[in-house]
Every structure is written in C-alpha cells, then in structure tokens.
C-alpha positions as CSV (number, residue, x, y, z in Angstrom):
1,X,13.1,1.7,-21.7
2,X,11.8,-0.6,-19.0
3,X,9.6,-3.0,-19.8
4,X,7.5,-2.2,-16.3
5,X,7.0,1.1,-17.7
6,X,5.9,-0.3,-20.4
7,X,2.9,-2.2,-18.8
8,X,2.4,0.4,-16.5
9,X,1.0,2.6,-19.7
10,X,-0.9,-0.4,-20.9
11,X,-2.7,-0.7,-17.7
12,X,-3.2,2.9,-17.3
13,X,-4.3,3.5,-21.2
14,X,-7.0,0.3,-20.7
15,X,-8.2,1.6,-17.5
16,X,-8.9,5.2,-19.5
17,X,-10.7,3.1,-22.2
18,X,-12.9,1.2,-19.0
19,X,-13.5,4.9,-18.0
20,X,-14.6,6.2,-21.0
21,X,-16.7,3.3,-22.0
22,X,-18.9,4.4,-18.7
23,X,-19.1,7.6,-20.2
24,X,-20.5,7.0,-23.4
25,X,-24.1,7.6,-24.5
26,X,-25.8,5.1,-26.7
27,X,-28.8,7.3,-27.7
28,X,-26.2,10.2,-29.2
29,X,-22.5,9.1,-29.8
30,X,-21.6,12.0,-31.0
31,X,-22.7,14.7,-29.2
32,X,-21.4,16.2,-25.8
33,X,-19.6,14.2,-23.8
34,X,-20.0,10.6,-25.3
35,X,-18.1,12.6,-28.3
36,X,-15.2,13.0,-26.5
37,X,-15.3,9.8,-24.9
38,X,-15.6,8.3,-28.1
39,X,-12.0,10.4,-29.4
40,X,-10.6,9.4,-26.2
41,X,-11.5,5.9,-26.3
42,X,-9.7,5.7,-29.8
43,X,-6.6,7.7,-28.6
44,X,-6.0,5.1,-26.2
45,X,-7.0,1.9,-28.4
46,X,-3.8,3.8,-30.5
47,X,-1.6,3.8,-27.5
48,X,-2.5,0.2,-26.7
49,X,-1.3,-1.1,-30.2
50,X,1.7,0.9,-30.4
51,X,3.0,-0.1,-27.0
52,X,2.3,-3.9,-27.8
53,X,4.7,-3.3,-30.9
54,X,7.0,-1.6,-29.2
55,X,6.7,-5.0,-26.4
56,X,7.2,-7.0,-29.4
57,X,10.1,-5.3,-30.9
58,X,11.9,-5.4,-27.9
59,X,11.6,-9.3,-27.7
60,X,12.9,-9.6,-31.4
61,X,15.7,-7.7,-30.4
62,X,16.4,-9.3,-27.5
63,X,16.5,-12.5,-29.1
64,X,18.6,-10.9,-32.3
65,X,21.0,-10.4,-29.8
C-alpha cells in the first residue's frame, strides 16, 4: 500500500471530523443531527488512529528490513 494513499485518508478522515465539528449542537448532543455528527466524528477519530499504526508499522518494517 502507498504511503500517499495513506495520507490521502488521513486528510480526508480529519477534514470529515472539521465537518462534523460544525455540525454539532452544544445545547442537545444527542439528538438529531449533532447525534450523528457525534458517531461520525468518532468513526473517523477510529480511522485516524488505525491509519497512524498502520504508518507506524510500515516504518518498523521498513527498517526490519
């Protein structure tokens, strides 16, 4: 897998957690659309910390090698 790629999903899963941040309402989290901001904000926090240890696992190995 490329590593461009690889930031290319980064960028794109922080600039869906920017988007959702705008979306949220601080009066009632968890109701309409600020709920599924909220979810969505969290799906991409998860996609953030598994690319970075999939980034870092592909520098161990490179240097294993």
């Amino acid at each position: 897998m490329k590593i461009i790629f690889i930031y290319i999903l980064l960028v794109i899963a922080i600039g869906l957690m920017i988007f959702n941040a705008t979306k949220l309402d601080f009066d009632a989290l968890t109701e309409g659309d600020s709920a599924t901001a909220l979810i969505t904000m969290g799906a991409s926090a998860c996609t953030i910390l598994l690319l970075v240890i999939l980034l870092v696992s592909l520098k161990i190995e490179k240097k294993v090698k």
